[in-house]
C-alpha positions, 0 to 999 in steps of 0.5 A: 199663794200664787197671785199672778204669774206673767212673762217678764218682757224681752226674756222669750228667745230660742237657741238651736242645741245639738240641731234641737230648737230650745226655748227659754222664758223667765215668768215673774210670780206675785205670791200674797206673802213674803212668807211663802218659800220656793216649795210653795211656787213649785207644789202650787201646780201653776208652774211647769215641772221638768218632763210636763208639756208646757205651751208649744213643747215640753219642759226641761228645767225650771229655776224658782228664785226670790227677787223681793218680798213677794216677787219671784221669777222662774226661768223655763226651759223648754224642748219645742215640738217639731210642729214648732221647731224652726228650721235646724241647720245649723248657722255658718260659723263666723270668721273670727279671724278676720277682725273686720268681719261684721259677723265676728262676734268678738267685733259686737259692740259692748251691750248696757242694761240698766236696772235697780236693787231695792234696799231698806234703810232705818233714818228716823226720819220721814220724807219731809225730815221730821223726827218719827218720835212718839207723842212722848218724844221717844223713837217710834219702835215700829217705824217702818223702814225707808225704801232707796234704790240703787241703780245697777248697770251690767255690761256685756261683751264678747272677750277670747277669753275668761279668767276667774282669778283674774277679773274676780280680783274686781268683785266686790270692791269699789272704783278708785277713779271716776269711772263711766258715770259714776263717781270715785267711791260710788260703784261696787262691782260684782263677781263677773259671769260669763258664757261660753259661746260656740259657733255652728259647728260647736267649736268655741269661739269666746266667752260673753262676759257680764260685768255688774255694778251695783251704784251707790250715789252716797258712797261705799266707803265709809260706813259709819255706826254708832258709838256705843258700848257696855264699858266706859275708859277711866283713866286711873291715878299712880297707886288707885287701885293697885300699882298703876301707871299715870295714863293707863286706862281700866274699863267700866260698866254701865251703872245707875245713880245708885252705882249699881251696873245696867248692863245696858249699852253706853252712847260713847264720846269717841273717845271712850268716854260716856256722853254727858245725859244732856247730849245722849240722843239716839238719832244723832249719835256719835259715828265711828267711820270704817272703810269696809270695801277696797278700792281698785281702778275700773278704768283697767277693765276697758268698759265700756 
């Protein structure tokens, strides 16, 4: 159920279409469950449907999408009456030839927006770094998750032109180099976005392209996971069990004292092996580590 609903700041402005006023806002939503679904904002009556009247105009579009948990937001569309409407001539088109023209908007400085991503993380620890265990030393199993957050820069300027192909080379990988304030290792880009922009005439004159990274101060690359599994290595001798060679290795299920097999998983040495029952300890495993993004050079793009 809807709890509150409010202009996100700074997200209220108005274009001319066609010589038509068009007004846009985004409403963020507060729902009292994270089990409600988009069907329950848009039935809840609280937000504009396409054709409905809405404030000073009438609605054109509605877009309903999650944010976090609770959080929504809406982004409205809508036609001004002409009560409303500003003024409809259309503005002059700029003189995107001349390359000293202030009004060129390809001559418009690089525009930065910092924002956030709100992620959660199973440490095993509380903020102080004790171990969250039971009264019987065991991991808590309801042990609530840490929340981090990772900082979010997008940047956005005026380019001639727009090639997917080409700067969606960049998205999802990570900086090889030092790169505005990050780190090498430590932003992960985004698929860029971009619009179309026209001049009064409705004759295109670029594209605003959005560059997104996601910055990470710990590092992408790599990731690391615990060592574990359902087999162990043993190495067999010449003649153990068929005509083996010296060095080749066969693969063991998890077995209790009785020899009987768990089907549990194994905390793993690293090297195949089980740990010894003394070292076994859930909280610091042994860690495989895995590089799961590519690195490529943001420098290349020219941000910003």
């Amino acid at each position: 159920m809807i709890t509150r609903i409010v202009d996100k700041p700074g997200s209220a402005r108005v274009v001319l279409e066609n010589g038509e006023a068009i007004a846009e806002v985004t409403q963020t939503i507060q729902c009292n469950s994270a089990r409600d679904s988009e069907q329950t904002i848009v039935r809840s009556g609280r937000v504009p449907r396409e054709n409905q009247r809405f404030r000073n105009g009438w609605c054109q579009s509605s877009e309903v999408q999650r944010v976090d948990g609770t959080v929504w937001e809406n982004v409205v569309r809508y036609k001004l009456s002409p009560t409303f409407a500003p003024p409809s001539k259309p503005p002059e088109s700029p003189n995107t030839n001349n390359p000293n023209d202030p009004s060129n908007p390809l001559n418009q400085p690089t525009e930065i927006r910092w924002s956030s991503k709100r992620l959660e993380k199973y440490t095993g620890k509380d903020a102080d770094g004790k171990a969250i265990l039971n009264s019987a030393g065991e991991p808590l199993q309801d042990a609530p998750p840490l929340e981090i957050y990772h900082a979010v820069v997008t940047l956005t300027r005026t380019e001639h032109s727009y090639e997917p192909g080409k700067l969606g080379f960049y998205a999802g990988t990570v900086n090889l180099k030092k790169w505005f304030l990050c780190n090498p290792g430590t932003a992960k880009a985004e698929w860029p976005e971009a619009t179309l922009i026209n001049d009064g005439n409705g004759n295109p004159i670029g594209w605003r392209v959005s560059y997104s990274f996601e910055i990470a101060p710990e590092g992408w690359n790599p990731i690391k996971i615990p060592d574990r599994g359902h087999f162990v290595k043993k190495e067999v001798s010449p003649g153990e069990e068929g005509n083996y060679t010296l060095g080749k290795t066969q693969k063991l299920t998890a077995s209790d004292a009785n020899g009987v097999a768990t089907g549990e998983l194994i905390f793993l040495d690293g090297k195949g092996q089980a740990l010894p029952q003394k070292r076994i300890d859930a909280r610091n495993p042994v860690l495989l580590s895995f590089n799961m993004y590519q690195y490529t050079d943001f420098n290349q793009l020219g941000l910003p």
